[in-house]
C-alpha positions as CSV (number, residue, x, y, z in Angstrom):
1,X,57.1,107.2,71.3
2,X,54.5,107.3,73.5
3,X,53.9,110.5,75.7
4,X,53.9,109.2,79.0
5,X,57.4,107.4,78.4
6,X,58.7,110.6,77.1
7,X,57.3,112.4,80.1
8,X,59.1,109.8,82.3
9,X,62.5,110.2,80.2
10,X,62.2,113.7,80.8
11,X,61.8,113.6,84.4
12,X,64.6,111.0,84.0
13,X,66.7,114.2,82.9
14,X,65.5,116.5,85.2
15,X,66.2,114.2,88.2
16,X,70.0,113.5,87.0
17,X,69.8,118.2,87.2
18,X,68.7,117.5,90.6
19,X,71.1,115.0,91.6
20,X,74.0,117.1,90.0
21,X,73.4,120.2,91.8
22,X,72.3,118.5,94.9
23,X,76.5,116.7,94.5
24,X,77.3,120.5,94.4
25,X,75.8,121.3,97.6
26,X,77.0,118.5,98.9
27,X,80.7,119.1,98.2
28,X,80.1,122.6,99.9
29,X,80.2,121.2,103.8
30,X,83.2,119.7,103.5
31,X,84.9,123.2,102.4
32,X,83.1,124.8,105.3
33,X,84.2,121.6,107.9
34,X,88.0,122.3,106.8
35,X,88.2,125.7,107.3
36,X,86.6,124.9,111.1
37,X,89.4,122.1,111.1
38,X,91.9,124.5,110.3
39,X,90.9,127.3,112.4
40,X,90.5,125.3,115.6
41,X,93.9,124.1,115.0
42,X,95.2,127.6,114.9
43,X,93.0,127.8,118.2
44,X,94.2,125.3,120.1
45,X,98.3,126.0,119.3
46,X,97.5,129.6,120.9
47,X,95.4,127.7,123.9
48,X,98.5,125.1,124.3
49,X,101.4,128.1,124.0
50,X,99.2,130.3,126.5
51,X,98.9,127.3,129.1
52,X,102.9,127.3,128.2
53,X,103.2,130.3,129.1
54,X,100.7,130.3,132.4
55,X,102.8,127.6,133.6
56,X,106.1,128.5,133.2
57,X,105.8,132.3,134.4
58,X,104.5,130.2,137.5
59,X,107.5,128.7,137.8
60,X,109.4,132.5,137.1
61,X,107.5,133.3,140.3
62,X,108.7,130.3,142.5
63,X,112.1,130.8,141.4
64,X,112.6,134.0,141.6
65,X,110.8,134.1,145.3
66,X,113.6,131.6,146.2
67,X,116.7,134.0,144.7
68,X,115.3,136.3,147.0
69,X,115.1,134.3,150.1
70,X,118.7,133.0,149.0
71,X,119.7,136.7,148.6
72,X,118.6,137.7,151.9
73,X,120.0,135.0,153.8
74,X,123.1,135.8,152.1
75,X,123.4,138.8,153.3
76,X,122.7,137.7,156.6
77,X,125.7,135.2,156.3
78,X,127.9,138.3,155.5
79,X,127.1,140.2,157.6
80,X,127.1,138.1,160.7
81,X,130.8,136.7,159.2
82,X,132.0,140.2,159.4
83,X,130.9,140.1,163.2
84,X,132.7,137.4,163.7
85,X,136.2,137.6,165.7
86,X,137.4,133.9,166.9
87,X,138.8,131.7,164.4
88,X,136.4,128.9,165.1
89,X,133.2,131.2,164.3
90,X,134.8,132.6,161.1
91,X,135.0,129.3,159.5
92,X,131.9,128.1,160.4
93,X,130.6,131.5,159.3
94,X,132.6,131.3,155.6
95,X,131.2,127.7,155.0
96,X,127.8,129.1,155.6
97,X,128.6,132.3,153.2
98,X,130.3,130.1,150.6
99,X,127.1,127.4,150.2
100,X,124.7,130.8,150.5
101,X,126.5,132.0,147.3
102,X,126.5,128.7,145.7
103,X,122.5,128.4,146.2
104,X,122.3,132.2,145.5
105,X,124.3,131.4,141.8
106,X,122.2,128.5,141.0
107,X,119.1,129.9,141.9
108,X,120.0,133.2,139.6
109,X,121.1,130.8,136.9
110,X,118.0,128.7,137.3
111,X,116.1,132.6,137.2
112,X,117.5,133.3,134.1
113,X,116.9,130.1,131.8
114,X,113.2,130.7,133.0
115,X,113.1,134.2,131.5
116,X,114.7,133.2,128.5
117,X,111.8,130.5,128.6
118,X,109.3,132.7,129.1
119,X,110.4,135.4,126.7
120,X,110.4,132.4,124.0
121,X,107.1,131.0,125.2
122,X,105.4,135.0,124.8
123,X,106.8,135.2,121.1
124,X,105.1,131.9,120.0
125,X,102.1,133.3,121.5
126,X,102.5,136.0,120.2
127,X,103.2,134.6,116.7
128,X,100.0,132.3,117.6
129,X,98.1,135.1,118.3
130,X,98.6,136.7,115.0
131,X,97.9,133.8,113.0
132,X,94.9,133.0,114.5
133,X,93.5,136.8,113.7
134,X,95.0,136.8,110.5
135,X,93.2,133.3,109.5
136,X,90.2,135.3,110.9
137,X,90.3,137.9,108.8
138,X,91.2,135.9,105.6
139,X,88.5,133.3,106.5
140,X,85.6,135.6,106.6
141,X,85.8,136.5,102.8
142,X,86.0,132.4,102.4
143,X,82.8,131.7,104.3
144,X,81.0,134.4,102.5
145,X,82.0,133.5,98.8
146,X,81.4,129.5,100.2
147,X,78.0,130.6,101.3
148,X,77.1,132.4,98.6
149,X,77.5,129.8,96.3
150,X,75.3,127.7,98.2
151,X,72.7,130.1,97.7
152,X,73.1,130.3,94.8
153,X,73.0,126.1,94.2
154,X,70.3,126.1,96.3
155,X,67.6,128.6,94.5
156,X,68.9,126.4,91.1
157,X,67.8,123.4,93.0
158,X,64.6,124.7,93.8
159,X,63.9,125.9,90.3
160,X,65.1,122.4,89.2
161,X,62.8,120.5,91.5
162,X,59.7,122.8,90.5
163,X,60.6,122.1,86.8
164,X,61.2,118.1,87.8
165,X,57.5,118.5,90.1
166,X,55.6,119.8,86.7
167,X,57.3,117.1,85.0
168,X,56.1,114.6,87.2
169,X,52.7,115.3,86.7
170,X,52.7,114.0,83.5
171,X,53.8,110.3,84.0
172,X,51.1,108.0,85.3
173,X,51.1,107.3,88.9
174,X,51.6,103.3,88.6
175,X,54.6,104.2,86.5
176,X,56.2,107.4,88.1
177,X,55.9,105.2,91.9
178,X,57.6,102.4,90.3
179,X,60.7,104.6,89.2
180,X,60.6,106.7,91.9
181,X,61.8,104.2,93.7
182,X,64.6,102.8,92.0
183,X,65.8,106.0,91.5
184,X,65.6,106.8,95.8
185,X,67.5,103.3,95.9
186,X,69.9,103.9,92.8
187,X,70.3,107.5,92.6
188,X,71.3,107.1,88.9
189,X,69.3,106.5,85.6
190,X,67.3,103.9,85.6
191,X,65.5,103.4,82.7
192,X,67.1,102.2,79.7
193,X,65.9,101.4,75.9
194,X,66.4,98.3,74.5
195,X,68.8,98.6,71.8
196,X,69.0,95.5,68.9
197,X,67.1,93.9,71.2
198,X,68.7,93.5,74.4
199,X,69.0,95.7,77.4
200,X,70.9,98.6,76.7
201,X,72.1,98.7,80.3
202,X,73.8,95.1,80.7
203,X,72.9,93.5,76.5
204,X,70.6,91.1,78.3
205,X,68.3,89.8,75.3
206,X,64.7,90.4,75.7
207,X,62.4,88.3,73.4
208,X,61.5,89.7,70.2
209,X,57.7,89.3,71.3
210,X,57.6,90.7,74.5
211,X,59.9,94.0,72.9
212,X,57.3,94.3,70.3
213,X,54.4,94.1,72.8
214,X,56.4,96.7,75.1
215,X,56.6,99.3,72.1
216,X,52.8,99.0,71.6
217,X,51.6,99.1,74.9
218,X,54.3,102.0,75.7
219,X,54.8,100.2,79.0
220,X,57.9,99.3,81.3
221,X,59.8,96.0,82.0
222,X,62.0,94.8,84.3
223,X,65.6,93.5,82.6
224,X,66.1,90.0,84.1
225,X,69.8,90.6,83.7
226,X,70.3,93.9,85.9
227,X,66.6,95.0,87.2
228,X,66.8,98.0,85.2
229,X,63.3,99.4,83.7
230,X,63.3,99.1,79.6
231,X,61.0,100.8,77.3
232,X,60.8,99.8,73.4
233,X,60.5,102.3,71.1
234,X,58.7,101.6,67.6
């Protein structure tokens, strides 16, 4: 065979190296985007319960300011009722006790389904909270064996492009430009031997002639059948 076709098969082997680890690095992001993915999800569940909880001990606030108006005005209503000494008055005064103690009840009902809301809300968060530090903790020994394997991928690919740049050197330019870029466009193997003459990529026959004059000359031809590059060997 002739050398500068078995310099271009070999960088034909080196580049499918390349490609390889450059897959491997490629599969690395993904890792990296799902542990964001999952982490911001443990993120925005504390966010949402802590809004929860903003809002509703808001609402503890509100409704416990209004037990304590109702409270106060109750006592009011007692007190002036137990003032009171014509029958007239008193009735008027008991109505007004008996709807101040029916708000007062409501309100302290109302009071306490909001604490028992807010008590509930605070655990999530609480379990939210713990989660989210937990996933923290875990997910920094993740990142660190994640990124240390792409370190570790990426000094092989540098060693494997050096290797495929010395190769390179070695196939002429006409040729090497003319596979080059296929293989930008393919990002596969490209070159192919004929084999009982016919492509071995797609058994496209190739004229006995022209296969014999290809094994001489140690040159490259396009398969009319799939475009890929053949070589004849003697």
């Amino acid at each position: 065979m002739h050398a500068q076709l078995e310099a271009l098969l070999s960088l034909q082997a080196e580049d499918d190296v390349v490609d390889a680890i450059v897959t491997r690095i490629d599969a690395i992001a993904p890792r990296l985007a799902a542990l964001d993915a999952e982490r911001a999800t443990a993120a925005r569940q504390l966010e949402q319960t802590l809004d929860q909880l903003l809002a509703a001990e808001q609402k503890q606030r509100e409704i416990g300011h209004l037990v304590s108006e109702h409270r106060q005005r109750q006592d009011r209503n007692v007190a002036q009722f137990d003032l009171v000494k014509r029958m007239r008055e008193a009735e008027a005064a008991l109505s007004q006790v008996e709807a101040g103690k029916k708000l007062l009840l409501d309100g302290e009902n109302d009071l306490r389904d909001i604490e028992a809301r807010v008590a509930g809300i605070r655990q999530a968060a609480e379990l939210h909270r713990e989660v989210l530090a937990e996933f923290d903790a875990t997910q920094e020994g993740k990142r660190s064996e994640i990124e240390a394997a792409r370190r570790a991928l990426q000094a092989e690919l540098a060693a494997a492009q050096s290797t495929r740049d010395g190769i390179a050197e070695r196939v002429p330019k006409d040729m090497r430009a003319i596979y080059d870029k296929m293989r930008e466009r393919r990002r596969t193997q490209v070159v192919y031997p004929l084999a009982y003459g016919a492509c071995s990529a797609c058994d496209t026959s190739v004229p006995v002639q022209r296969g014999k004059q290809m094994a001489i000359r140690g040159t490259l031809e396009a398969c009319e059948g799939c475009g890929m590059l053949l070589y004849a060997t003697e």
